[in-house]
N, C-alpha and C positions, 0 to 999 in steps of 0.2 A: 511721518504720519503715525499717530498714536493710537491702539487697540481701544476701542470705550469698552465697557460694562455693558450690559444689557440694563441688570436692575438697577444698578449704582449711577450709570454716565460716565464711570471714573476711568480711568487708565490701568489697563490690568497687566499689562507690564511697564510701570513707570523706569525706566531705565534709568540710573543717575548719569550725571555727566563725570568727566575726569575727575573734572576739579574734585567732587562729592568724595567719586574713589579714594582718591590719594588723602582729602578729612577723614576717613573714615578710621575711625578707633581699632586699636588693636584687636584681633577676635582673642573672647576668655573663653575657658575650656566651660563654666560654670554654663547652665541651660539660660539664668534670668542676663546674665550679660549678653548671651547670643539675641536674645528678647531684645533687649532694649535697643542693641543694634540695627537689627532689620528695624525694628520700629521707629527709628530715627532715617534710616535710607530709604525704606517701605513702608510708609506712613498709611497708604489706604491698600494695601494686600497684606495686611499682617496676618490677614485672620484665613488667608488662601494658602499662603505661606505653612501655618500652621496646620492645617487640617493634608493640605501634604504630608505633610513628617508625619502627623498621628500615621496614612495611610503606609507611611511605610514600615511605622511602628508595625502596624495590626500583620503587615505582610510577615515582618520577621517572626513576631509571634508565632503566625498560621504556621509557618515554615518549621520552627521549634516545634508545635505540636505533631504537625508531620513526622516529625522524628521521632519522638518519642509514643506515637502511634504506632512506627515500625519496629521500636523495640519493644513493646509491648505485645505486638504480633509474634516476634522471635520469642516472646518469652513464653507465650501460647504455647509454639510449637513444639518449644521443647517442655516444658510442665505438662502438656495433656496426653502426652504418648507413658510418660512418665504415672499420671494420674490413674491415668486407663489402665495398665498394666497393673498398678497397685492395687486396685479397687476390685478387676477379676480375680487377683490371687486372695484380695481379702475376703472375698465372697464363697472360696471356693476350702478357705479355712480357717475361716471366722469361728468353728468349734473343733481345731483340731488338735490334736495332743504332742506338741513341739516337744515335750523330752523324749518321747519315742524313738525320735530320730535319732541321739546318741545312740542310742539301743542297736536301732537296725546297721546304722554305721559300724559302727565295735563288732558286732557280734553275729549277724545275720547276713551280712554283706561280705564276696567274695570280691576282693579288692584286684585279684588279679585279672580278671576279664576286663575291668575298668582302664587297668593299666594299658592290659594290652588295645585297648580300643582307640587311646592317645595317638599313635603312631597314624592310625589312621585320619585322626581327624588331621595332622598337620601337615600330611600326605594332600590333602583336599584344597589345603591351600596350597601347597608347593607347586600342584597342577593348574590351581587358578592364574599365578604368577605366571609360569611359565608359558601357558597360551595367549595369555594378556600381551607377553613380550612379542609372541609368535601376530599378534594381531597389528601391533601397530609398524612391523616391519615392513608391510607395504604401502603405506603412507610415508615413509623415509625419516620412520622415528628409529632409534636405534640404542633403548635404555638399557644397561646390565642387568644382568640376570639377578643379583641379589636384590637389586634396589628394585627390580619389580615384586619380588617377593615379598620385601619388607615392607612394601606401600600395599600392601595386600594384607599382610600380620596388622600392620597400623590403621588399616580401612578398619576392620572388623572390630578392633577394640573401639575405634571411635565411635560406631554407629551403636554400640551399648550408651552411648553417654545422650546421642539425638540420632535418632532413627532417620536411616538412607544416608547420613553427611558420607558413610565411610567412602561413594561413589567419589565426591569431591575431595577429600581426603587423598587417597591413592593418586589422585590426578594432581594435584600439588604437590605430592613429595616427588613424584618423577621432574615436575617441571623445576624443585627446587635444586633436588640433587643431581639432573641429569642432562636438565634445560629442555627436556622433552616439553612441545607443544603444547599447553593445558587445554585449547579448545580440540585437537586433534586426539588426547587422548583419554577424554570424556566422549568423543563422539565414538570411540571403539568399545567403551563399556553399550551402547547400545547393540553392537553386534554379541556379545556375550550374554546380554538378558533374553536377546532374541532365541538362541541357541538353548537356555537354559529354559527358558519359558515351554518351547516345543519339545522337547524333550520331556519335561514336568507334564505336558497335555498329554504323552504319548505312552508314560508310565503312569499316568492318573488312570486313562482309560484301559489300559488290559487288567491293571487293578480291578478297576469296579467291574470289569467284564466277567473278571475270575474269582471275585468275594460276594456276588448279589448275596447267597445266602447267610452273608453276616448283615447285610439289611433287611433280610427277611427275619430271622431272630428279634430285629431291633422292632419288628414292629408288633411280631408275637407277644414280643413283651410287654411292649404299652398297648394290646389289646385293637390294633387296628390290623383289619386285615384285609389283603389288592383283592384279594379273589372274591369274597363279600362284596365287595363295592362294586366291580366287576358284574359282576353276576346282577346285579342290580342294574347294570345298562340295557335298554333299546337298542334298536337301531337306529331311532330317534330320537334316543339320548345321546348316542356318540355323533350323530349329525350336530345337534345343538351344540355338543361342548366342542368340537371340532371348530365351528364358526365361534361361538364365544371366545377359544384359544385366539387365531387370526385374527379378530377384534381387539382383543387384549395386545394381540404384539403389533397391528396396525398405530394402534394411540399410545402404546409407548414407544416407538419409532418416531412418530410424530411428535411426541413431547420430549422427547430427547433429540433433535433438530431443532429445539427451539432454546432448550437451556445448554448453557456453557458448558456444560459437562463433557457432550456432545462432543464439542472440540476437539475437549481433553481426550478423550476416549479414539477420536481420530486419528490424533495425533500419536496416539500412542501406537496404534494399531499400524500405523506408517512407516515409524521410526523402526519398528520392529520386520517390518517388511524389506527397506534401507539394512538393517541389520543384515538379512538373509545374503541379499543381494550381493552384499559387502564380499562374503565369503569367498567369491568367486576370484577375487585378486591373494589371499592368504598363499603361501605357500607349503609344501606338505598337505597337502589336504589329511591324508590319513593321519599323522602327527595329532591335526588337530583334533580330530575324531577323537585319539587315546584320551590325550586331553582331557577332553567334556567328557569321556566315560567314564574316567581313574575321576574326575572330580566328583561324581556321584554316584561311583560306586564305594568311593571311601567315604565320601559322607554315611551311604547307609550300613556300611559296615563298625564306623565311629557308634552310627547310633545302634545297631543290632547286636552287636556285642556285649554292649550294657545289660539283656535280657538275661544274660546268665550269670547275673553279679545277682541275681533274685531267685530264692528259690518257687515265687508265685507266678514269674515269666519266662522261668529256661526251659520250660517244655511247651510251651505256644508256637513256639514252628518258624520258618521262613515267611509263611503266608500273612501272619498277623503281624510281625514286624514290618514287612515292605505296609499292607494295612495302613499301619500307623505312621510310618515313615512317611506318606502320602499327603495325609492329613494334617501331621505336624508341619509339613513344609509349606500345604495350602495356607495355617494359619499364620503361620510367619508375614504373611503379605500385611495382615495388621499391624499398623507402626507404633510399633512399642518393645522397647531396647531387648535385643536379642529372641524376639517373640514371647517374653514374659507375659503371661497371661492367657493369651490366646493357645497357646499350644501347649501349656499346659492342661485347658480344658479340653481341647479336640484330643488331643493323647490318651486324656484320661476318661474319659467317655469310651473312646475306641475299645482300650484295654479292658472295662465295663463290658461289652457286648461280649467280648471273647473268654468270659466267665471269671474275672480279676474282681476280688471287692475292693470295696467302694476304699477303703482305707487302704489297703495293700497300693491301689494305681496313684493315690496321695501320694504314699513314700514314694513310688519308681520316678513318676516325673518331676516330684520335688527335687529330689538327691541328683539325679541324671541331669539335668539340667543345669544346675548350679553349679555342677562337678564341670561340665562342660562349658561354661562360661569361665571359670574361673580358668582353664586351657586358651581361652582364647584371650583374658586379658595378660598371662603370661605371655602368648608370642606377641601381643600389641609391643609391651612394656622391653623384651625381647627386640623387637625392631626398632623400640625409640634408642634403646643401648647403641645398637648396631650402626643404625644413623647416625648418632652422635658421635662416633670413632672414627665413622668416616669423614666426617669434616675437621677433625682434626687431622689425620692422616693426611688428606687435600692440602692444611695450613701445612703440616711441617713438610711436605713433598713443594708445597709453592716457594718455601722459606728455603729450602736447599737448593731448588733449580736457582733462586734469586743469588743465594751466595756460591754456587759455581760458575756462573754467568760472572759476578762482580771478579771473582777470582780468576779465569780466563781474562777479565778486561785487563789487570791489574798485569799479568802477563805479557798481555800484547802490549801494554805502555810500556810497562821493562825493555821489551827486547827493544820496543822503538828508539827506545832511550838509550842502548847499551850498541 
C-alpha cells in the first residue's frame, strides 16, 4: 500500500523494486550526476529530495556559524580586558612625560629596596603552592610539591595574557604532570578564594575603621562636607530617607531575582560558603592559617617595600601603604591582565589624598607595577623551564627502567639457556 500526496495524489515514497536497484547507474561524486539519478529512480519527489539536502545544507551552515560565533566570543574576552586596561592607562597619561622615566629610574630611584621586595613576592607564591598542595590532600590527590608550585608561577604569568585562565591553568598542569584530578582540583581553588575573600573583607574593614580621616580630607578637598548635610536633617528628613533607603534596596532585591545575575551572584555566594565548609577535613589546621597569612603578608610587604625606593613615599608610614594595599587589591577584581589600569588608578588616587602630586604617584605606580610584573612573568617563564626538564627526566627514567627490565629478561633467558 502506497503513501499518496495530499496536493499532488502522487506516491511520496515511490520505493523502486530490485530489479530498478540493481539498473541503477553507478553513483558520480559530481552533484548534476547525483541529479539525474534520483531523477531517473525518483521521478515525482525530486524536488522533496532536494529541498531536504538544502535543509541539511542550511543546518551545517547554522552549525558553522555557531562556531565561529563562539570564537568571536573568545576573542571578545580576551581583546576587551586587554582594551579596558589600555584605554584607563591611556587616559590616565595621555599628557605624560615618558622620558622622565629614564631619569627617575637612573637616578632618583633606590634599587635596593625594589630588590629586596622580590624575595617577598616569590615568598607569596611559594605559600600559595604549598597550601594548594595542603588542600587537595584530603580528597586523595597527592601532587609534588614543586609541581604545585610551578602550576602556581605558570597560573599567574598566564592570567597576564587573559584574565582569571591562570585558575584553569594550574589545574591542568597538575592534571598533566601528576594526573591529579582536574575537576577535584579546580574545585579546591574555590576553598582558597573563599579564604582569601574573608580575609580581604576583614582587613578592608579595620582599614576603613582606622583611616576615616583620610576620607574626610578626600571630601574637604572637593568641598563636600557630612556634617553640613547632616546638620540639614530633620527628624523627618531621616524618617524619609530611612524608608526611601528600604525602598531602594526592596526593588533592587526584586529586580535582581528576576535577572541572571541573580544566579550568578548566588551561586557565588554558595561556592564560597562550600569553600568554608571544606576546611573542616584539611589537615594541620594551624599550617594552614601560616599559609594564608605568609601569603598576604608577603604580598603586602612585596608591595610596601617599594615606598622607599621613592623619596615622595618613604615617609608615608605603615598606615597609608596597607591604605593602598587595600584598594589596589579591591581593584584587581577588574579583569584586565595583572590589574593594569584599574589599580593603577585606585593607587594613585590614594597616594593623591595622602599628599603625593599628581605626577610623583604617576612615576610610583607606573615603575612599581611593571617592575612587578615583569617578576612575575620570570617565574612563569621559570616554571615552563622547570616543566619541561621534567618531562624529559620522566623519558630518560622510563627509557632506563625499559632497558634494565630488557636486560634482566636477557639474563633470565641465559641462565634458562645455560
Amino acid at each position: 500500500m502506497s503513501i499518496k500526496t495530499i496536493d499532488e495524489g502522487q506516491e511520496l515514497f515511490p520505493f523502486p523494486s530490485f530489479s530498478t536497484l540493481r539498473a541503477e547507474p553507478a553513483v558520480t561524486q559530481s552533484e548534476a550526476g547525483r541529479k539525474r539519478q534520483i531523477q531517473q529512480i525518483y521521478p515525482k519527489s525530486t524536488n522533496k529530495c532536494f529541498i531536504s539536502f538544502s535543509f541539511h545544507q542550511i543546518i551545517r551552515i547554522f552549525a558553522k556559524n555557531m562556531k565561529q560565533e563562539r570564537a568571536t566570543g573568545n576573542i571578545i574576552k580576551i581583546a576587551f580586558p586587554l582594551i579596558l586596561g589600555g584605554a584607563i592607562l591611556y587616559w590616565m597619561y595621555r599628557d605624560f612625560d615618558f622620558q622622565q622615566i629614564r631619569h627617575v629610574l637612573l637616578y632618583e630611584m633606590d634599587w635596593t629596596w625594589m630588590l629586596l621586595s622580590f624575595p617577598f613576592g616569590i615568598l607569596a607564591q611559594l605559600f600559595r603552592g604549598w597550601r594548594w598542595r595542603q588542600t587537595l590532600e584530603p580528597i586523595g590527590e597527592h601532587p609534588r610539591l614543586a609541581t604545585s608550585v610551578h602550576a602556581i608561577f605558570l597560573s599567574y604569568a598566564a592570567s597576564l595574557v587573559i584574565p582569571r585562565i591562570g585558575e584553569f591553568t594550574r589545574c591542568g598542569v597538575l592534571k598533566q604532570f601528576d594526573g591529579i584530578s582536574f575537576s577535584k582540583a579546580l574545585g579546591t581553588v574555590v576553598t582558597e578564594r573563599a579564604i582569601d575573600t574573608l580575609l580581604m573583607l576583614c582587613v578592608t574593614g579595620i582599614t576603613l575603621l582606622f583611616q576615616m580621616s583620610v576620607f574626610g580630607t578626600f571630601f574637604d578637598r572637593t568641598g563636600t562636607s557630612i556634617d553640613s548635610i547632616l546638620q540639614r536633617f530633620s527628624l523627618t528628613g531621616y524618617f524619609v530617607t530611612a524608608v526611601c533607603g528600604v525602598a531602594v534596596l526592596l526593588l533592587a532585591i526584586f529586580l535582581l531575582r528576576r535577572l541572571s545575575i541573580y544566579n550568578k551572584v548566588k551561586a557565588t555566594v554558595g561556592g564560597i560558603w562550600q569553600g568554608v565548609l571544606s576546611l573542616k577535613d584539611v589537615r594541620n589546621i594551624p599550617l594552614f592559617v601560616f599559609f594564608t597569612l605568609g601569603i598576604w603578608g608577603s604580598y603586602f610587604l612585596h608591595y610596601y617595600l617599594t615606598f622607599f625606593c621613592f623619596d615622595f613615599t618613604c615617609h608615608l608610614g605603615l598606615s597609608c601603604a596597607l591604605v593602598t594595599f587595600v584598594v589596589g587589591s579591591i581593584a584587581v577584581i577588574v579583569p584586565t591582565p595583572n590589574g593594569a589600569g584599574p589599580w593603577h588608578f585606585a593607587v594613585k588616587t590614594m597616594l593623591i589624598l595622602y599628599g603625593v602630586a599628581d605626577e610623583q604617584a604617576l612615576y610610583f605606580v607606573l615603575i612599581v607595577h611593571t617592575v612587578q610584573t615583569m617578576l612575575v612573568i620570570l617565574l612563569g617563564v621559570y616554571a615552563w623551564v622547570a616543566l619541561s626538564f621534567t618531562v624529559i627526566k620522566e623519558e630518560r627514567g622510563e627509557r632506563r627502567e625499559e632497558r634494565e627490565m630488557l636486560h634482566e629478561k636477557d639474563i633470565c633467558e641465559s641462565t634458562k639457556r645455560g
